[in-house]
N, C-alpha and C positions, 0 to 999 in steps of 0.2 A: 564252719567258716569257709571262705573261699574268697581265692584274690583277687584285692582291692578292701577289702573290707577297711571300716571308719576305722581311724584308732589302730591299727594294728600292724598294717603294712611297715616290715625295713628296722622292725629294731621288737622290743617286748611292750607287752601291757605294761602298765601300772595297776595291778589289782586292785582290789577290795579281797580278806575274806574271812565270809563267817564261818563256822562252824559251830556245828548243831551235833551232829553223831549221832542223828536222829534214826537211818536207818542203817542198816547192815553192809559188810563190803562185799556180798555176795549180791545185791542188788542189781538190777542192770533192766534196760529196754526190751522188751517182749516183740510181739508181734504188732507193727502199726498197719492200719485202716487207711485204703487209699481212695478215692472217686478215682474211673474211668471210663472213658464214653464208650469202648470197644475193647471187650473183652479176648475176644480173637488179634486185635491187632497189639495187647496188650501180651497178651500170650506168647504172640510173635518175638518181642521184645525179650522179655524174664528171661521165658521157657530157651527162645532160639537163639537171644545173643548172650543171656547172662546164665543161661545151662542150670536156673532156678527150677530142680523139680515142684513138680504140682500134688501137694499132698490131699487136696480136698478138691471138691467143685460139690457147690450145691445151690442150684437155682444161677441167679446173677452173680452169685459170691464165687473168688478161688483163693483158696489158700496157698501160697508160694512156703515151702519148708515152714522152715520156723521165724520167717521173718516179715512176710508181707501178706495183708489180707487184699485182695483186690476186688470192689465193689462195683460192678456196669450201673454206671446212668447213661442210656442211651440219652444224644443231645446234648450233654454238658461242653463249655465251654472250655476250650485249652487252657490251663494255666499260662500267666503270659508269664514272659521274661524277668520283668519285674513287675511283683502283684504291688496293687496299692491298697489292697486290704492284710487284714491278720489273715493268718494261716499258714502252711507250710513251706517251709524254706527249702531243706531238702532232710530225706532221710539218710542217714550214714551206716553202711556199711562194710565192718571189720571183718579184714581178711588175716589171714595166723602172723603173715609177718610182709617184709620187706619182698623177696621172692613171688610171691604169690599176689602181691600189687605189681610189679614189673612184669606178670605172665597175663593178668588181666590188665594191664597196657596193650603188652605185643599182642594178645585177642581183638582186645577194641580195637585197633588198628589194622590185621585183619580182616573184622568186620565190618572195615570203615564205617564205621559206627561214630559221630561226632562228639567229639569234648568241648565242655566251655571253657576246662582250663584246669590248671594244675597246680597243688600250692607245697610249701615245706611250713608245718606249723611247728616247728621246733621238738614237739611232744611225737607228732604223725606228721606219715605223708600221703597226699588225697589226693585221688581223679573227681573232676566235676563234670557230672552230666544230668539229663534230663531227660524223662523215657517218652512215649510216645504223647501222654496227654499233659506235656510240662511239668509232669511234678518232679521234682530237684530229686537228686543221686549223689550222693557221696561214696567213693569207694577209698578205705582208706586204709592202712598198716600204722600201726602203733610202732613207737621208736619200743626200747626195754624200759621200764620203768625208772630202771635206775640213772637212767640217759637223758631223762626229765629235766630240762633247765628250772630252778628252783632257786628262787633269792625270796630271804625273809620267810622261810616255810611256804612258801604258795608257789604252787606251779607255774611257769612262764609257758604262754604260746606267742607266737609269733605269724605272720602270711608272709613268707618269702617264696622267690621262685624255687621250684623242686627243680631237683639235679636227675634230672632226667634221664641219660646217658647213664647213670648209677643204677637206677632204677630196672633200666631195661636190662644193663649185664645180669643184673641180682637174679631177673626174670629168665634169661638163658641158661640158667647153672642147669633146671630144669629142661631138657630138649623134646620133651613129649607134647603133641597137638595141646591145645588151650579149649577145653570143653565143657569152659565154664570156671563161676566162682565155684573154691572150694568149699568142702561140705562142712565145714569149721567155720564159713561164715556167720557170725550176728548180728545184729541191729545194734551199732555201736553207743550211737545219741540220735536226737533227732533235733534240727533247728527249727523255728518256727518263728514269725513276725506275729507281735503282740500289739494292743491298740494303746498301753502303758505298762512300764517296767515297774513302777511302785508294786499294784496291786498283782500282776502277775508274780514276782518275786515274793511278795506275803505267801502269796497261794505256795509257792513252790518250794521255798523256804520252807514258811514256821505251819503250812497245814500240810505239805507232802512230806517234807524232812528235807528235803537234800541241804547240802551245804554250798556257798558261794564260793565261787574258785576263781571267778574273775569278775570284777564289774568297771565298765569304762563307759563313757558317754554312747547310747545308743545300743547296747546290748550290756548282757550279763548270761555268764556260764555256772549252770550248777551240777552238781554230782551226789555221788553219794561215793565211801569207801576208799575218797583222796583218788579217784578214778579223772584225769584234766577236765571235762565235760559229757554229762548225760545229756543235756538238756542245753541249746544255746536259744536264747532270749532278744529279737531284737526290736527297734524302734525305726528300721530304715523304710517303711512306709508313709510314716509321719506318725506323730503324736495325733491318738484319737482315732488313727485308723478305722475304719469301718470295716465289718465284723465280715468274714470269709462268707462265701452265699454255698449252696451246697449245688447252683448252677455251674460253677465252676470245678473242676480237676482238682484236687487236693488234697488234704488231711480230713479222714472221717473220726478217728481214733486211735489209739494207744495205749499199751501196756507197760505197767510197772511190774515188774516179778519181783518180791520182796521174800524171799526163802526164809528166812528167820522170822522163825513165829511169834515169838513177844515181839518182834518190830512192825511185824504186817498189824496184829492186835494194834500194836497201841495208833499205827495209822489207821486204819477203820474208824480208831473212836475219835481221832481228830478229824476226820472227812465228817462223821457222823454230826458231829457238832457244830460244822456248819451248815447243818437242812441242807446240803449240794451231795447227796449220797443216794444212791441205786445200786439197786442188787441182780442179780443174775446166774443164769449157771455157768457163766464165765467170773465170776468174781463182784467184787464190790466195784462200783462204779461212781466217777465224782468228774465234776467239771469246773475247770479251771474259767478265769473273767474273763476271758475268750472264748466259750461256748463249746472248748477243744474237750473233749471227749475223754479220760484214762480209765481205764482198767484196770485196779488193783489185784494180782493173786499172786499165788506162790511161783 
């Protein structure tokens, strides 16, 4: 999420939610696939502002740790500010806590390195940015679980301003240089703009499993493990959207990691079932009504 979002700014959702229990609460986002036109200038970025070691390179591909795959299309077009097709909103990534968002503030800052903005989502609190070829950035600390506003068993989120001045003391407790996110970063969720919420919510629902944590006019949040959102869902391009071009900076792909083995089983044979299934020496592979790419494994 990030602020201004429809529906959400200045008080709580009103959910929807289903649950399914479909997979495991060890469950979580692996590594996502990004398009970028410059590899080196993308490098520049990760490697020099966000201190993302580089675990692979091979050919056009780098693997940033365990979070980001980055693929060079020389020539592609920047993501623009706001896409008007499906595809990626932004990636998020979770840092261990509150301290360690307020030390990657005072970094970016530093780096003068530019934010689009900052929010308080009741659950978490996030920095918003964009790396060199537009694709969206979330960086963000989870409140305690137990800290979760919660009415009716469903988790409340919220887009208020973050308390920013909070933030940054939490980040000084810490007084050593800022040389990057920490090595306990993951890939928290991922948002993405879809061309309709019906059939993308089937897919992600009742054939991936997750469960609905929130659904408001123009997006919907699913998870898995009672986790606030894996996956945010939206419609702000328009209904019908046209489908993301792979000319453009964005989402190539992503990974589900489903560690529990009777859960990953019994999803393969729901991917299976729907003819949308490919295999690999990376895992079983299926693709959601938006042409978006996952990667099932352990």
């Amino acid at each position: 999420m990030v602020a201004g979002e429809k529906g959400l700014r200045g008080g709580e959702a009103e959910p929807t939610y289903h649950a399914m229990g479909a997979l495991s609460s060890g469950t979580h986002i692996g590594r996502v696939r990004l398009r970028v036109g410059d590899l080196e200038r993308s490098l520049a970025f990760y490697r020099g502002v966000l201190g993302i070691q580089v675990t692979q390179e091979e050919g056009s591909t780098v693997t940033l740790a365990d979070l980001i795959v980055l693929e060079e299309h020389p020539g592609i077009t920047r993501r623009p500010l706001r896409p008007v097709t499906t595809g990626l909103y932004h990636v998020a990534l979770l840092v261990p806590n509150r301290r360690e968002l307020g030390r990657s503030l005072l970094g970016l800052r530093q780096a003068r390195y530019p934010l689009r903005g900052m929010s308080d989502h009741a659950v978490s609190e996030s920095l918003y940015l964009d790396d060199p070829d537009g694709n969206g950035l979330e960086i963000y600390a989870d409140r305690p679980r137990s800290a979760w506003p919660v009415r009716d068993g469903v988790v409340q989120m919220t887009v208020d301003p973050m308390d920013v001045e909070a933030v940054i003391a939490a980040g000084k407790v810490r007084p050593e240089p800022w040389t990057g996110l920490p090595p306990e970063t993951v890939v928290g969720h991922v948002h993405f703009t879809v061309s309709d919420l019906e059939p993308a919510v089937a897919f992600y629902r009742d054939v991936i499993g997750f469960d609905v944590m929130m659904s408001i006019p123009a997006l919907v949040a699913v998870s898995a493990g009672g986790y606030h959102h894996h996956l945010n869902l939206n419609t702000w391009a328009g209904e019908r959207a046209p489908r993301d071009s792979d000319s453009v900076a964005g989402l190539s792909g992503w990974e589900l990691r489903v560690p529990d083995g009777s859960a990953r089983k019994a999803l393969i044979e729901r991917v299976a079932a729907t003819g949308a299934s490919s295999s690999s020496s990376n895992g079983v592979g299926a693709t959601d009504p938006d042409a978006v790419k996952v990667t099932i494994t352990a």
